[in-house]
N, C-alpha and C positions, 0 to 999 in steps of 0.2 A: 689234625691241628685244632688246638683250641683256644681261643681270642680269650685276654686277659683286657679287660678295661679297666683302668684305676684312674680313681679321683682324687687330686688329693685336697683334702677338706681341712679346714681349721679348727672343727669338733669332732673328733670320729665317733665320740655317744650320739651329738646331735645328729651328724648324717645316718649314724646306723637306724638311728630310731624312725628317721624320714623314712629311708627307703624301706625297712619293714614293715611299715604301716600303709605306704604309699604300694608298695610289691606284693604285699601278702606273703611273702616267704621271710620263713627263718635263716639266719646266715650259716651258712657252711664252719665256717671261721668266722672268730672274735677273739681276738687278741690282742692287748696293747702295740700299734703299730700297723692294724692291718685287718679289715674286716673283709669277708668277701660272701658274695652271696650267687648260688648256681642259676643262673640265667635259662640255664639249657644248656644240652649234654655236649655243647660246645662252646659255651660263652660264660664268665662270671667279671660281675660288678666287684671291682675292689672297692675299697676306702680307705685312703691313706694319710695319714695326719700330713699338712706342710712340712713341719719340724724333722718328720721320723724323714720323707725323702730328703731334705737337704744334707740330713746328716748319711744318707744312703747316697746320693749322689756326691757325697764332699764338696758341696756347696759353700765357700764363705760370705755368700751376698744372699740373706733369704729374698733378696726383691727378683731376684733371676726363676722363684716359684710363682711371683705375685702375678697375678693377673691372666696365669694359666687357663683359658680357657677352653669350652668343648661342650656339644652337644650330646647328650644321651638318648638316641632316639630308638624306640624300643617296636616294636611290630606287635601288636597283641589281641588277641579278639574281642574286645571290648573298651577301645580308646576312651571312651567318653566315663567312663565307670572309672579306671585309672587317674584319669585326670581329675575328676572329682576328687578323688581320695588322694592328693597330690595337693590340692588346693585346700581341702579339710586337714591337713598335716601342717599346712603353712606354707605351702609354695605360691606365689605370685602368676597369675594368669597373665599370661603375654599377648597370645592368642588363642579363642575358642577354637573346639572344637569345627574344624571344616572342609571341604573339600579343595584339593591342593591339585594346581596344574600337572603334576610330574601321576596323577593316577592313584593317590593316596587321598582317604579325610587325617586330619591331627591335630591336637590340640597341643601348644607349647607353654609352658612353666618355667619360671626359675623357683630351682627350690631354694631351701633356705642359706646353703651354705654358696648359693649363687649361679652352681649348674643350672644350666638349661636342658631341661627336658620333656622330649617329646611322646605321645603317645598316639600309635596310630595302623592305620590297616589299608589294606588295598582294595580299592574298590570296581577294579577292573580287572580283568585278564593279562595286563600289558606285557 
């Protein structure tokens, strides 16, 4: 099985350019409509215009996209490096870098196009 996640964004150049700078990886795809980037050999980040889903969902009301929200929370070996370069791109720091009651440190952002996202690692065996 492999886990598709799509966001869908109001600038798919701006989100592309966040997450590439923010991930350090090239995207898989880039296409009008539809960017994705390989996560890992089971998981890829889309990006997807609001416009292009509504008209893929046959939407007549785009406020039924508005306010779509969702967290991106990512497992990486080096949360605090990421989120730097998340905040160095333009995302907004919500919460530093820290240790989190459930057994994780993480550090939360919203990037620019409003996602929230996190970076973070385990710091126990749980």
């Amino acid at each position: 099985m492999i886990a598709h996640f799509i966001l869908f964004v109001d600038d798919q150049s701006d989100a592309t350019a966040f997450f590439t700078e923010v991930l350090g990886l090239t995207p898989r795809l880039h296409e009008p409509g539809m960017t994705e980037f390989a996560l890992g050999r089971d998981s890829i980040l889309g990006l997807m215009p609001r416009a292009g889903a509504q008209r893929l969902l046959g939407l007549k009301d785009p406020a039924l996209l508005s306010g779509t929200g969702c967290e991106l929370y990512l497992s990486v070996d080096d949360p605090a490096q990421l989120h730097a370069r998340a905040l160095a791109a333009g995302a907004t720091e919500l919460s530093p870098l820290a240790a989190r009651d459930w057994g994780d440190e993480a550090a939360y952002s919203r990037g620019p196009q409003g996602h929230i996202v996190a970076f973070a690692r385990r710091l126990d065996n749980r």
